[in-house]
N, C-alpha and C positions, 0 to 999 in steps of 0.2 A: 546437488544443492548443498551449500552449506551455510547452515544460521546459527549465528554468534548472538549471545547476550549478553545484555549493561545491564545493571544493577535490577535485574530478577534471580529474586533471591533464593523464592522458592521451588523444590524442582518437579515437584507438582503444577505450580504454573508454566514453567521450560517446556514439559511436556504435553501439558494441553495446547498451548500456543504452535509447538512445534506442530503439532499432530492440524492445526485448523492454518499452518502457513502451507504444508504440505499439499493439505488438501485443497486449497484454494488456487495456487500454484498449477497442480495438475489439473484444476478443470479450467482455468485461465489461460493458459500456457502451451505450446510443443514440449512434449517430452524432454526434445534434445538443449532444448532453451532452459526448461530447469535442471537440467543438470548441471549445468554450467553458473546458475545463479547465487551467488555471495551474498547472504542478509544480514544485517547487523540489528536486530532489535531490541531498542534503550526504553526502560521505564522511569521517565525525568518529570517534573512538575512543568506543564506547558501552559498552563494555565490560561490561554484563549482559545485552545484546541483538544480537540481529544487524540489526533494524530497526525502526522506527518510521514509523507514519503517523499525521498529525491536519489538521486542518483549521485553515486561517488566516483562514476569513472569515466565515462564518457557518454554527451548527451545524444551520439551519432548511432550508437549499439551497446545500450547500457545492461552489464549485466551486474553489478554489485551496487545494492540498495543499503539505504540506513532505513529503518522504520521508526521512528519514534513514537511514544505512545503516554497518553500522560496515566502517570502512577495512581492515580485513584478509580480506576478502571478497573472493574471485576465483571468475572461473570458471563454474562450474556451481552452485555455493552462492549465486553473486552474483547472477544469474540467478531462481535458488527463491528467494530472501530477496525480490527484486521484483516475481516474481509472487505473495509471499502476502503484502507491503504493499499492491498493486495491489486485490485482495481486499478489502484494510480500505478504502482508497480507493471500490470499488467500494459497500459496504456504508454507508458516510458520505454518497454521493452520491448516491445511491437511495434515503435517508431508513430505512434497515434498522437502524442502527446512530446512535445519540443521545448524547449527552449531555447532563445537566443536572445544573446546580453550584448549583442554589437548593429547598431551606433546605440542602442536601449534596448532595456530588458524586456523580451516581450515571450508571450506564447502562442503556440502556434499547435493547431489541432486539421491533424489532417490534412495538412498544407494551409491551413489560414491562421492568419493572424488573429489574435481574438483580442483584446483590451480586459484585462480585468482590474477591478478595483472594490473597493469597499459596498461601493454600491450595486453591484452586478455578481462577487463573488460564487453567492450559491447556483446561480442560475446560468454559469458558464459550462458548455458541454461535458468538458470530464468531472465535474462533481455531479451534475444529472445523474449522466451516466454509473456512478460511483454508487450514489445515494440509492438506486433504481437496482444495484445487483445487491448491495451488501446486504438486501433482507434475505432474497435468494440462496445465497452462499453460506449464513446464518442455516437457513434452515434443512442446509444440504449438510453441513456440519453436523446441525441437532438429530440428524435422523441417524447419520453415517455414525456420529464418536459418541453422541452422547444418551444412547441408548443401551 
């Protein structure tokens, strides 16, 4: 695996972060599938989110992610926000989670189409699901690194 950083400055943060991508990676993931995975994780002002994940290479077998993460993020919050991008991550790269932009952009989980919008957003299956592990992973971090 290899994970790039944007404008994390500190390398005490580098290394915490690395240490809770690693670990969430490998309890998400095959082995041989994070070997192979490219992350690029940016600390930007996102200001309607605390994170983002997507794919940069291909939506058919995507192994190189961006994470974004907004910059006012410390802590233990910064921590949950990587474990439940790692999530999306995990769900893009095990083909669970789709996208397709022709004849419209749609998503597709599991083989269905799902509709999301404004008013449905939280309650669409892969943020459930998101929301549902990232205390989990959180707490499998706090016991593993930061004890």
């Amino acid at each position: 695996m290899n994970i790039e950083f944007v404008k994390v400055r500190r390398k005490k943060n580098r290394l915490l972060m690395t240490e809770a991508i690693e670990l969430f990676a490998f309890t998400l993931l095959h082995p041989r599938t994070v070997e192979v995975l490219d992350i690029i994780v940016e600390m930007k002002d996102l200001g309607h989110a605390d994170g983002y994940c997507g794919w940069e290479d291909s939506n058919i077998n995507p192994r190189s992610f961006t994470i974004e993460l907004d910059k006012k993020l410390a802590g233990s919050e910064l921590i949950k926000t990587i474990a439940h991008e790692m999530v999306h991550l995990k769900q893009f790269a095990k083909g669970e989670l789709k996208e397709r932009f022709k004849p419209t952009y749609r998503h597709i989980w599991h083989g269905d189409i799902v509709d999301v919008g404004l008013d449905n957003f939280y309650e669409v299956p892969w943020e459930v699901e998101a929301r549902e592990m990232e205390e989990d992973l959180f707490l499998l971090f706090e016991s593993r690194v930061m004890n």
